[in-house]
ZAMARGU-4260 file (C-alpha; in steps of 0.2 Angstrom, whole numbers, plus 5000, padded with zeros to 4 digits):
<rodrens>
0) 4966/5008/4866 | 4968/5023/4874 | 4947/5024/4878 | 4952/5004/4887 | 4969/5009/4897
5) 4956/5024/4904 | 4943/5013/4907 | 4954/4997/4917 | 4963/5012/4926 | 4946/5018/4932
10) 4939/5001/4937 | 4956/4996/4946 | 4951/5008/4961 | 4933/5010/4960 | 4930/4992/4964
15) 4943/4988/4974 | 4937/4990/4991 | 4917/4987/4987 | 4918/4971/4976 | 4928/4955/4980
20) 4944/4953/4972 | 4938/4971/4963 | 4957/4976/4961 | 4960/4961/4950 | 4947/4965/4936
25) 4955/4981/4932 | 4974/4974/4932 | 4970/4958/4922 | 4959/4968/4908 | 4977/4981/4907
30) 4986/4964/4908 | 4979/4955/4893 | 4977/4974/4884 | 4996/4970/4884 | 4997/4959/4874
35) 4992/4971/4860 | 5010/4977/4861 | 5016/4962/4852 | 5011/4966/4834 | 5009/4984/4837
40) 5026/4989/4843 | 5023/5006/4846 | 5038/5021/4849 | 5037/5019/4870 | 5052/5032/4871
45) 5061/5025/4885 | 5072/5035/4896 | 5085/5028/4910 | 5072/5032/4926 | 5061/5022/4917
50) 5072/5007/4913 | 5077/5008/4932 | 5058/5007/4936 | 5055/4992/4926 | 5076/4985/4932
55) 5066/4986/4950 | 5051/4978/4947 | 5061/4963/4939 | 5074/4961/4951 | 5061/4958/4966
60) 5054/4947/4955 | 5070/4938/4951 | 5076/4936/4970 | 5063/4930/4978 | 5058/4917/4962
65) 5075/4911/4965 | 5074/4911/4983 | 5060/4902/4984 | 5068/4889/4972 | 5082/4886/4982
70) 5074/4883/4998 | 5062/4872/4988 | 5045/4883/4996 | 5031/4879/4989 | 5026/4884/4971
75) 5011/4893/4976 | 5024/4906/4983 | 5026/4911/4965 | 5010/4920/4966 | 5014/4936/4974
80) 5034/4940/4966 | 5023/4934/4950 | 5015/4951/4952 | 5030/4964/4949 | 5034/4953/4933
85) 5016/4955/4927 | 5017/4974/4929 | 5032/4975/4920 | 5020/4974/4902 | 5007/4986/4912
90) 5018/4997/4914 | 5023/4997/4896 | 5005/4996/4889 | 5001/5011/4900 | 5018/5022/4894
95) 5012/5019/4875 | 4992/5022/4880 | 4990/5034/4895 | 4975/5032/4902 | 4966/5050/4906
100) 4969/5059/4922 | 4951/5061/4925 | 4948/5043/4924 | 4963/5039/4939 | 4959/5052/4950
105) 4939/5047/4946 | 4942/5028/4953 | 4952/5033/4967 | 4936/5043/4977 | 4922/5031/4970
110) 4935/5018/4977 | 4936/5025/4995 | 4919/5031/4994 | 4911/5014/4992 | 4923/5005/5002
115) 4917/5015/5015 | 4900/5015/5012 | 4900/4996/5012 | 4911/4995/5029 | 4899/5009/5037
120) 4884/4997/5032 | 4892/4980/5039 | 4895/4993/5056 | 4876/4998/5056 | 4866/4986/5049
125) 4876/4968/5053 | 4883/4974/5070 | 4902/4969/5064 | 4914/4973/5076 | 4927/4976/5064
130) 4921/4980/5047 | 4931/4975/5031 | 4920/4976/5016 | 4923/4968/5002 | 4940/4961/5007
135) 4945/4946/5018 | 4954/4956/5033 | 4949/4971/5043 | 4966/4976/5042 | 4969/4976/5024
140) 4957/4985/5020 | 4958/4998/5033 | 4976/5001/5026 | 4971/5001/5007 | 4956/5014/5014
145) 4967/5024/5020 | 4978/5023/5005 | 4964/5028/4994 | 4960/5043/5004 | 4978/5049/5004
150) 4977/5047/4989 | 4963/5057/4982 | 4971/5073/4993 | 4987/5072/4982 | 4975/5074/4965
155) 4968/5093/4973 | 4982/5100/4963 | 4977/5092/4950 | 4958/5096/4951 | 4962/5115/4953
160) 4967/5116/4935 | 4954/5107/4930 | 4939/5111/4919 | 4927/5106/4932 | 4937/5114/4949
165) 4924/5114/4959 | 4916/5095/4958 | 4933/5086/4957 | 4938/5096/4973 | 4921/5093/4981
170) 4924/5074/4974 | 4942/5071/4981 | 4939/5078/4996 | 4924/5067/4998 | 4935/5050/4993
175) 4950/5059/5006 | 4937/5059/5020 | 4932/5041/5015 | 4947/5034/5014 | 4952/5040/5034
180) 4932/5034/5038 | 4935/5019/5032 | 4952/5016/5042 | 4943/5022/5057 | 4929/5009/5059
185) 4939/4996/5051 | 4950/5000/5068 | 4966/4993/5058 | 4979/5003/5070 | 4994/4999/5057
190) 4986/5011/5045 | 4984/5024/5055 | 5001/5027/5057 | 5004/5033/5041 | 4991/5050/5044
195) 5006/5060/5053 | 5017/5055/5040 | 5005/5060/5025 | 4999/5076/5036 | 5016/5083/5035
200) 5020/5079/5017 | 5005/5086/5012 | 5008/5101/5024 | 5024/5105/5017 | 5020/5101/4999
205) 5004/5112/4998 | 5012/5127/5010 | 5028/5129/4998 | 5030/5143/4990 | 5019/5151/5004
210) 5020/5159/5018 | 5023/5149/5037 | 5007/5155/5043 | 5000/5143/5028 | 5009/5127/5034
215) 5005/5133/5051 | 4985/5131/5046 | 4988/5117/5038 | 4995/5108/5052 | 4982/5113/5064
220) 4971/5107/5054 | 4980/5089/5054 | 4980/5092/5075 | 4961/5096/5073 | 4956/5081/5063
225) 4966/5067/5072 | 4958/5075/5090 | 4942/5074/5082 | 4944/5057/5076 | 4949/5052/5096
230) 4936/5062/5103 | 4919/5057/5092 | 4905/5047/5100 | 4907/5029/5100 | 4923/5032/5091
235) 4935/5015/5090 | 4950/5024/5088 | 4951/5027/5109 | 4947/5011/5114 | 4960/5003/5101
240) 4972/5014/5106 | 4968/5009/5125 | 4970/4991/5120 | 4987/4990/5111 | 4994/5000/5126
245) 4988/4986/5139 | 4994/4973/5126 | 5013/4983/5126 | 5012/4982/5145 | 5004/4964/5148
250) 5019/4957/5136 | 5033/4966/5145 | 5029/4964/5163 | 5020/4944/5160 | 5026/4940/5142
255) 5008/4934/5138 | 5007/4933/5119 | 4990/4927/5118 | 4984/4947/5113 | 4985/4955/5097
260) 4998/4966/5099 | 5008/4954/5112 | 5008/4938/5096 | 5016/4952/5084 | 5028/4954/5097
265) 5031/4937/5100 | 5031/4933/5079 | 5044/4949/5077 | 5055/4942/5092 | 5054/4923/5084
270) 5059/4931/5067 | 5072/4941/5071 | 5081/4926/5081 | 5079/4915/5069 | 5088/4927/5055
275) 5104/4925/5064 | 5106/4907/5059 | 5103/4911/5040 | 5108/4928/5038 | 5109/4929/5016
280) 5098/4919/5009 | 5086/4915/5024 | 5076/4899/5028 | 5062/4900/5015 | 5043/4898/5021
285) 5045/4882/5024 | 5059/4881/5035 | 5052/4896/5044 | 5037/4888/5049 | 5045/4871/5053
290) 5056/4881/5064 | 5044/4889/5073 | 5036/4873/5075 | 5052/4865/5085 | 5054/4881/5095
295) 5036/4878/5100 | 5037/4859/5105 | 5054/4865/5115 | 5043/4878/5125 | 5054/4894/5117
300) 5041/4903/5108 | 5023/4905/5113 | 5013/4891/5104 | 4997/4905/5099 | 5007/4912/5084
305) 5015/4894/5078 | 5004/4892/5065 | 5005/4912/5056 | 5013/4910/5040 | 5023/4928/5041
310) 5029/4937/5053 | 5018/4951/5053 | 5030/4963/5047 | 5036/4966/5031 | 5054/4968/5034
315) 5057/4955/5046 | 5045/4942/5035 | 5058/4944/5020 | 5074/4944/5032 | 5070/4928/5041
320) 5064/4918/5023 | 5074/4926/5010 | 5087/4934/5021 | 5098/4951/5017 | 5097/4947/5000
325) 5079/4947/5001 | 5076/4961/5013 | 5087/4972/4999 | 5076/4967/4987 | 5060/4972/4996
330) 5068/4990/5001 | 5074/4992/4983 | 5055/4990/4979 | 5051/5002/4991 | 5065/5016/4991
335) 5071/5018/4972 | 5051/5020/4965 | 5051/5034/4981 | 5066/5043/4976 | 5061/5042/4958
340) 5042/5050/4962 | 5052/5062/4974 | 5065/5069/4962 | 5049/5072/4950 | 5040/5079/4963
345) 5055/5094/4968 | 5062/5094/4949 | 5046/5091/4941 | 5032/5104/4931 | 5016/5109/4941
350) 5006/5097/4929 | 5017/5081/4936 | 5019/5084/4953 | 5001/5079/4958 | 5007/5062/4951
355) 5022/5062/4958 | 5015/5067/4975 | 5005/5053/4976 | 5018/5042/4969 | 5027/5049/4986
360) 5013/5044/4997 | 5009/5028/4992 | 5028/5022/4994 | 5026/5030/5012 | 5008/5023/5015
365) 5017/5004/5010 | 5032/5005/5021 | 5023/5011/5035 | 5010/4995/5035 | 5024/4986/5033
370) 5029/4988/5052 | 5016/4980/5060 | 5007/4967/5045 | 5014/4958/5031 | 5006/4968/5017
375) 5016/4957/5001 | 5010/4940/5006 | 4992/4942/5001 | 4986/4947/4983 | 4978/4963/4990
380) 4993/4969/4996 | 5005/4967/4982 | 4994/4972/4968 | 4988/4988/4977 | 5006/4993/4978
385) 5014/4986/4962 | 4999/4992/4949 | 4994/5010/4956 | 5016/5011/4956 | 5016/5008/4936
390) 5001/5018/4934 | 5005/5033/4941 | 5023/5032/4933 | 5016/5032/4917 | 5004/5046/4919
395) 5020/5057/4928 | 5029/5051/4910 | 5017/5056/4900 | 5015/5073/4910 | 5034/5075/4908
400) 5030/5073/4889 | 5016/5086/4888 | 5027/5099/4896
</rodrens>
């Protein structure tokens, strides 16, 4: 079991970006591993961060389900809150059989790396303008690219102490500058937000115990590589930048919502106005999108974005549909796995805190996308959030354990 768990753990990342629906295979194969708990029952020594893990995973699931009853939304809706409650056995099967570090770390760079690799061949070869390999949407995976990437810099300490130092630094490195390459020619600008934030955990994390002129390098080195990244030939990152700022303007001196940036600000306007008239339990999806039908027949919202399903933002999305009830539910989701990964990463052993780092980042990485695209509406999104979560936690526990 313990050969599987490594192997789904593996295949979880190192096809997510390069095959479609690659992240699935992985999470179904730990899913129906699961059921082995059944007649097993082995010893899984739970302790109360780990019930409050699991209480998290089932109270989003909980909410939105009975949310979505009330407001009678379609049962498709089911799909995506379906997903913590399905993680919720992962998570278990992985605390009884953790998977081997070497097998985690190993899937995340050949991940990034042939995510990248494909996108940098629809670039070249097929002339895409925005490239999204083996996903549906440029923008999701430019965001699970970069999430990959961050990713493969929080196993370094790992890797240091490793058997073979060298080629898992020289591979996670590799997968790190994959993961940014891959956000970069994808031109998803949501994700790109997240480097500053990462550059200065990493910063901070890697300089402690060391002197300033360390975290003085290191954050050149961030300045250095986000220039760079602005500065290369026919790189997209100035021109994107370029257009979101005409976007900004053309919204606020014409209100044209017909651009890319000026619909999310006409869908983040429309959402927050209509959460005042159902501030608790929101209005579901489908009296979301039958109210942004009537505000577009009465000529009060643009009628370009009539017809999104979400509102493009995380936060806003559940406010508006599932209200404050809702919206607590999805920051739970968010802040309590962050503030359990964190306490581990500043309490924690040297052997957990490369776990728990990237436990850190990838709670970051999530509620930055969340400002400016719906990341939990589409399967990619959740799953990419709600299995590395469970996976890493078990790894961290099983760490914990060892020490």
């Amino acid at each position: 079991m313990l050969r599987l768990t490594s192997i789904c753990v593996f295949l979880f990342s190192a096809l997510a970006l390069a095959v479609n629906s690659g992240y699935s295979l992985g999470a179904v194969t730990l899913l129906l591993a699961s059921i082995y708990l059944l007649w097993k029952r082995p010893r899984l020594n739970m302790q109360q961060p780990d019930y409050l893990m699991l209480g998290t995973l089932l109270l989003y699931f909980f909410i939105y389900t009975a949310n979505m009853l009330y407001h009678a939304d379609p049962t498709r809706e089911l799909d995506i809150p379906l997903r913590a409650l399905l993680a919720v056995p992962v998570m278990l099967l992985l605390i009884a059989y953790p998977p081997r570090a070497a097998a985690w770390w190993g899937g995340l760079a050949v991940g990034a790396i042939g995510g990248a690799a494909l996108a940098s061949w629809q670039l070249l070869m097929l002339d895409m303008l925005r490239p999204q390999a083996a996903t549906s949407n440029a923008i999701h995976y430019g965001n699970v690219s970069i999430l990959l990437g961050m990713l493969c810099l929080c196993g370094l300490g790992w890797a240091r102490a490793s058997s073979y130092r060298l080629a898992w630094i020289s591979l996670l490195l590799a997968g790190g500058m994959a993961g940014i390459l891959g956000s970069i020619i994808s031109g998803s600008r949501g994700g790109w937000l997240a480097l500053p934030v990462c550059g200065c955990v990493f910063s901070f994390y890697y300089s402690k115990g060391r002197s300033t002129y360390y975290l003085a390098a290191l954050m050149s080195i961030l300045v250095a590589g986000s220039i760079s990244a602005y500065m290369l030939p026919d790189s997209p990152v100035p021109q994107r930048v370029k257009v979101a700022l005409e976007d900004i303007k053309e919204f606020k001196d014409n209100d044209n919502a017909t651009t890319s940036i000026g619909q999310r600000l006409e869908m983040w306007r429309t959402a927050w106005a209509l959460s005042d008239e159902h501030i608790w339990l929101g209005m579901g999806r489908s009296g979301y999108l039958d109210a942004k039908q009537k505000l577009a027949e009465e000529g009060k919202m643009d009628v370009s974005v009539k017809d999104y399903t979400n509102a493009h933002n995380d936060y806003l999305d559940a406010l508006v549909k599932r209200g404050i009830i809702g919206l607590a539910a999805l920051l739970a989701l968010f802040l309590v796995p962050l503030a359990l990964f964190a306490r581990a990463l500043r309490h924690g052993s040297a052997s957990t805190r490369p776990f728990a780092l990237a436990g850190v980042i990838l709670c970051s990485c999530y509620m930055i996308f969340g400002l400016t695209t719906s990341s939990l509406t589409l399967n990619i999104g959740i799953i990419m959030l709600i299995f590395p979560m469970v996976i890493l936690w078990a790894m961290l526990r099983q760490q914990e354990q060892a020490s």
